[in-house]
N, C-alpha and C positions, 0 to 999 in steps of 0.2 A: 282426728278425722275418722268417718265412714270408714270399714274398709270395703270395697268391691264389692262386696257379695250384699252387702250393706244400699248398696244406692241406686235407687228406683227410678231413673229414669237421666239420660243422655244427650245432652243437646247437640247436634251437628248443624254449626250454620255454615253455610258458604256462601259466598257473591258471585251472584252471577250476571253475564251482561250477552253483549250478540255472540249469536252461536256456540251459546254454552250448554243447552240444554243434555247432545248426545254426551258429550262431557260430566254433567254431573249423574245420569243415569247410569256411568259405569261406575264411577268414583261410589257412590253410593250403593251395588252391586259389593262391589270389594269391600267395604266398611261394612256391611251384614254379613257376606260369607265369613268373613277373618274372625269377626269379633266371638268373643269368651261370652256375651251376652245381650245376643244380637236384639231381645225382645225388648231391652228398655234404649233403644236407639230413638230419637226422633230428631227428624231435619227441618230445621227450617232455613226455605233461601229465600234472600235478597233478590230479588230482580231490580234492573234499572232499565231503561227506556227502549234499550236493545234486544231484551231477552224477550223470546216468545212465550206470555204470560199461559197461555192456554195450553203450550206443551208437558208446564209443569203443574198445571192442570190436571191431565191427562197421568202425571205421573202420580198424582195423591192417591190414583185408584190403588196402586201398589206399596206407595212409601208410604207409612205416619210423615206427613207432608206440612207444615205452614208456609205459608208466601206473606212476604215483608216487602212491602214499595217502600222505595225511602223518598223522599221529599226535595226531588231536585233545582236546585237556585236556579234563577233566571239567567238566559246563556251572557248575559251582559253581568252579573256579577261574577259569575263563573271567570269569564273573562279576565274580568280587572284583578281576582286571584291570584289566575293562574300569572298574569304580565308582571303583579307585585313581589311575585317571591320565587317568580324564573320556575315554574312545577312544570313539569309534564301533565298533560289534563286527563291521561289514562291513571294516574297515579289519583289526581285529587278524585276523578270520580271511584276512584275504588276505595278511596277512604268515605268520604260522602257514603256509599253503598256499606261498611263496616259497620260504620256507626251506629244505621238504620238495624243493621242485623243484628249487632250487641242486645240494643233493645228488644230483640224479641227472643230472648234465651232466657228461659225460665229454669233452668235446671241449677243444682250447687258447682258441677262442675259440667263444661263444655269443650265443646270440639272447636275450633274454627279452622276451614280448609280453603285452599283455592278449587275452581271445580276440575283444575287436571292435576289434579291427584289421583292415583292410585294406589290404595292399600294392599301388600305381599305378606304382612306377615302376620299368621296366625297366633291371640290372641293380643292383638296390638292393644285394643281397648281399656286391659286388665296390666299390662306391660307400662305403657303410660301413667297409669294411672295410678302406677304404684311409686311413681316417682316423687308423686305431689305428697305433701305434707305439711303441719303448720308455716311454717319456712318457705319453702319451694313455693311457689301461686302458678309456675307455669314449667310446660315440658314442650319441647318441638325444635323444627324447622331450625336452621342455623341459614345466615347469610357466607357466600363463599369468600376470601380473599380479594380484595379489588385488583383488576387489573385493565390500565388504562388502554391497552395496545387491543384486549377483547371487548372493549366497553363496557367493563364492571365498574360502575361506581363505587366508594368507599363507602361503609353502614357502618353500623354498630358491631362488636364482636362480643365473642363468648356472654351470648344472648336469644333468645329464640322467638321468631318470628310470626307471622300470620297468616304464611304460604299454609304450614301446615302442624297446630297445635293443640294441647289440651290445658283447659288451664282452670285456675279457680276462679269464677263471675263474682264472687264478694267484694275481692280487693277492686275489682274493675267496676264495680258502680259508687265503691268507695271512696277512691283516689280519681273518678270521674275519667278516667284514662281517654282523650281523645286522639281517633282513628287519623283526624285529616290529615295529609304531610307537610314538613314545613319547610324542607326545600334545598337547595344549598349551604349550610352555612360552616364559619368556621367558630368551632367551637371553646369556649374557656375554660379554665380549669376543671369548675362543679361538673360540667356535661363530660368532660370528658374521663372523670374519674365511673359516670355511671354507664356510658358508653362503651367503656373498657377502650379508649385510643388514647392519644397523647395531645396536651394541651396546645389549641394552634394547629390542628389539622383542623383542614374542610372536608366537610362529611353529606354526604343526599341523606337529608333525614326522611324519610319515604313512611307510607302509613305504616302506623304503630312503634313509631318511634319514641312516644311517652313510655313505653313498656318498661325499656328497662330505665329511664330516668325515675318514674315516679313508684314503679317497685320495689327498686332497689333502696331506694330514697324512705321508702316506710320501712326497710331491714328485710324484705323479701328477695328471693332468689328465682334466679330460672334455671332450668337445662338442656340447651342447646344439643342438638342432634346433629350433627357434622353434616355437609354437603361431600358429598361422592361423584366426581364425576366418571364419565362410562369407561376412560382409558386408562383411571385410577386402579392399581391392582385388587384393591380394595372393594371393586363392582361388584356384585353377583347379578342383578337384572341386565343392564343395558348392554347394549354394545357399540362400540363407536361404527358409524357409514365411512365409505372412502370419500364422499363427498364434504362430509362435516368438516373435517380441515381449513377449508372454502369461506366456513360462515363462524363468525363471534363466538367466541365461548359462549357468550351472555343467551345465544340462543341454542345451547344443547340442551337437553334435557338430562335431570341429574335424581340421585338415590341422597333419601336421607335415613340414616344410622342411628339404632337405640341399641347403645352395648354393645356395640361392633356389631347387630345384627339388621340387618335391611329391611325396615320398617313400612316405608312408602317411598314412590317413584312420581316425580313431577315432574311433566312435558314441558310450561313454561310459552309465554306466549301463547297464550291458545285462540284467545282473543283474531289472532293474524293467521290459525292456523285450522281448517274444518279437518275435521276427525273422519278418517278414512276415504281424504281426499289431502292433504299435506303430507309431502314425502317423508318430515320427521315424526310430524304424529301418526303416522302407517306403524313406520321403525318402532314410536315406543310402546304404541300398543301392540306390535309382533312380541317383541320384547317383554312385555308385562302377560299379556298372556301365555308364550312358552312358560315363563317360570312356575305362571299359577297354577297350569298343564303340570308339570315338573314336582309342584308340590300333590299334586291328586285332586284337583279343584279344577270347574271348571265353569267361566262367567259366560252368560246368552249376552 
């Protein structure tokens, strides 16, 4: 491989949908301040029916910008989908919106993020990216432990995700890797040797759950970045509310770890939550700004 200093240009897709615009304008902020080499950044996002096309619009005057529509099924096949394989229809459309976005990264290696991300740590870009090698095709996000009593579902483990990653686009137009999710199931032995679970567990296979089957499956690897949550000693961003106790784990917002060091912070649900009017997206962006404050940085 390239090394870093070596690679001309960086793709950052995200999917976006309703009320994610102020969302990716910061996400996107902290991805150029942080990075080791902010000038080969370009973003392209996905929009789908919800997001306000003209905001991000309006954003291209400042970002290297593409906008990706993706091609939405009719609400009556969507439908029968979503009833045949018991999906959540927030899930299948954000796979639907992946897909569309895959196709439009042109770079050898890419970013793919949710838009409430935020990047903390200084030269994340060059950090990541030193992970990837013949081997390796991907570095990110890690899914947390299921737990039925907070309404976590069970996923895949020691595997990295598509909340928030870099990875190599070869093997993924190669191995044809699709985004859509497929739902409930219980798995047999082959899935779940690629899965890292045990044969006979039921798993949400949630978009990009081909990742680690058909990576691994060609002899390639990932490296998962641990999930942190705020009451874990292990935090440096967040900090838990006295009200959070109240509500799901599944809806805190949590740090994810490169090398024990705190890489990016993800709010989670943002879709349900507008930015600087939801009492936990307030918290995490109080939170993600003190730190960036903290480090001598400072995001408009």
């Amino acid at each position: 491989m390239k090394s870093y200093a070596e690679i001309d240009r960086l793709d950052i897709g995200v999917s976006c949908g309703q009320g994610s615009e102020k969302y990716f304008a910061f996400f996107a902020k902290t991805a150029i301040a942080f990075a080791n080499r902010p000038e080969i950044l370009r973003f392209v996002v996905a929009v789908n029916n919800g997001a306000d096309r003209k905001a991000f619009e309006a954003l291209s005057q400042e970002l290297t910008l593409k906008i990706v529509e993706p091609s939405i099924p009719p609400i009556a096949e969507i439908e029968a989908t979503l009833a045949a394989r018991k999906l959540i229809a927030r899930s299948h459309m954000h796979g639907v919106v992946l897909n569309a976005l895959v196709k439009g990264l042109c770079s050898e290696i890419a970013v793919i993020a949710d838009c409430d991300i935020a990047i903390v740590r200084k030269g994340w870009d060059e950090a990541m990216y030193s992970k990837l090698n013949d081997t390796v095709a991907i570095v990110g996000s890690g899914y947390p432990r299921e737990n039925q009593v907070q309404n976590i579902a069970p996923k895949y483990r020691n595997f990295p995700n598509v909340t928030f990653c870099m990875l190599r686009t070869e093997p993924l137009r190669r191995l044809e890797i699709d985004f859509l999710p497929v739902g409930t199931v219980q798995i047999d032995a082959e899935l779940a040797r690629y899965l890292g679970r045990k044969k006979g567990e039921t798993l949400y296979l949630d978009v990009g759950a081909q990742l680690p089957v058909k990576l691994r499956r060609a002899g390639l690897r990932g490296v998962a970045m641990p999930l942190v949550w705020p009451d874990e000693y292990a935090a440096k961003v967040l900090k838990p509310r006295q009200n959070w106790p109240k509500m799901a784990r599944l809806f805190w917002p949590h740090e994810f770890h490169l090398d024990s060091v705190v890489t990016s912070v993800h709010l989670g649900k943002s879709e349900l939550r507008q930015l600087g009017q939801d009492e936990v997206a307030i918290s995490w962006e109080e939170d993600v700004r003190r730190y960036i404050k903290h480090m001598g940085y400072s995001i408009n």
